[in-house]
C-alpha positions in Angstrom: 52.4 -0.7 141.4 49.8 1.5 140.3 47.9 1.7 144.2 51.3 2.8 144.9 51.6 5.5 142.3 47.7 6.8 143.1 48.6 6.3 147.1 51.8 8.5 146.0 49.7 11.2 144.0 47.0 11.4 146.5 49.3 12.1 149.2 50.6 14.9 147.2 47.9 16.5 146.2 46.9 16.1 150.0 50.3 17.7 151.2 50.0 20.3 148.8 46.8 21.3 149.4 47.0 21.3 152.7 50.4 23.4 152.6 48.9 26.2 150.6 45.6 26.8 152.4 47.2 27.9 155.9 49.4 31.0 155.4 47.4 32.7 152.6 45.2 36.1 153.5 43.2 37.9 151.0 42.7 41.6 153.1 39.6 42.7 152.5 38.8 46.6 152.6 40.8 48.8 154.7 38.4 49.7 156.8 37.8 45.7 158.0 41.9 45.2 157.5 42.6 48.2 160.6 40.3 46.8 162.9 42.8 44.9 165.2 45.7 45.6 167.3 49.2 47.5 165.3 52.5 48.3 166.5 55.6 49.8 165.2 58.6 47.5 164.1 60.6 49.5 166.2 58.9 49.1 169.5 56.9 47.0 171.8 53.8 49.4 172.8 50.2 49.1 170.4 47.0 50.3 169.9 43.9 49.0 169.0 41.9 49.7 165.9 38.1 48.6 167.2 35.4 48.1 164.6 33.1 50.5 166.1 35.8 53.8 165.9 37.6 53.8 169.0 41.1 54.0 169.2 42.4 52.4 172.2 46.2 53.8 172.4 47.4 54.3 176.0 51.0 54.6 175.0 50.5 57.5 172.1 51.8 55.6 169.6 49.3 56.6 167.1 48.3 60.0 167.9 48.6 62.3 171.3 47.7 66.0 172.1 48.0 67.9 175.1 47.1 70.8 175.8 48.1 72.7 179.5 48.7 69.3 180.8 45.2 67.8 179.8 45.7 64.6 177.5 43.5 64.4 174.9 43.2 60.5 175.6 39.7 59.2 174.0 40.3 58.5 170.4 38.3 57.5 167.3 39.6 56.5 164.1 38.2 56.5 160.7 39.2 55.6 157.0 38.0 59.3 154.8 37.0 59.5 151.4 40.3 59.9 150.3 41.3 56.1 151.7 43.8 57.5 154.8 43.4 57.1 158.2 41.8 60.0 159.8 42.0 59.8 163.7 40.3 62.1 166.4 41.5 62.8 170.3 39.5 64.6 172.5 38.5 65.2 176.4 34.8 66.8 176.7 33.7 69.4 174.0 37.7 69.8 173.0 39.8 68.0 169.8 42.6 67.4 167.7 42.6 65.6 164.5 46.0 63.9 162.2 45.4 62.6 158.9 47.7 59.6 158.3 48.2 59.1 154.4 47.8 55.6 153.6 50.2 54.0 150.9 49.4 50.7 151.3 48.1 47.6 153.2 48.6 44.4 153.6 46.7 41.7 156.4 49.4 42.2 158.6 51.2 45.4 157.6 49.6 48.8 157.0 51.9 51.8 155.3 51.1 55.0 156.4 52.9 58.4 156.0 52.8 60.4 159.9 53.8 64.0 159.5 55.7 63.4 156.2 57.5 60.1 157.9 56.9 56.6 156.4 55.7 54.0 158.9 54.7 50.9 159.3 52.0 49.3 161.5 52.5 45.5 162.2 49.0 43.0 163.2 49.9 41.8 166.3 
């Protein structure tokens, strides 16, 4: 009887342990928590954040400007002073900047505010 209770403990304590170890995600800074690949809930296209500033977003979904039909297509992003995410397009000498106000951030979510709109950027 009492192997059986210990056998019985040990598997929960294994179970449990085991359970609560999988799902669980501590972000770090927000700087290391963008680097990664976002979309919107509300759509299929993403970007990706790259650890050394670029901004790979083919689809705009981030940030676009234009300009007498010239795209301003390469793209860097950056976390400012002021903890929101500060992004950059340009085409030779020539660029546009947004500032995206950051409310909050999760591992797998990201709340920013785009032109006085609340969105949401999901970790694909």
């Amino acid at each position: 009887m009492q192997i059986l209770l210990k056998a019985s403990i040990f598997s929960f304590i294994l179970l449990f342990g085991l359970s609560s170890c999988g799902g669980d995600c501590e972000p770090g800074s927000l700087e290391e928590t963008m680097v990664g690949t976002w979309s919107y809930a509300l759509t299929s296209d993403s970007a990706e954040f790259q650890a050394d500033g670029t901004l790979i977003d083919p689809d705009d979904i981030i940030f676009s400007f234009e300009v007498n039909g010239v795209a301003y297509d390469e793209k860097t992003w950056e976390i400012n002073s002021d903890g929101d995410l500060f992004v950059t397009a340009s085409t030779g000498s020539l660029s546009s900047d947004a500032t995206f106000e950051v409310s909050g951030f999760t591992c797998d979510e990201v709340m920013i505010s785009a032109f006085g709109f609340p969105l949401t950027l999901e970790r694909q």
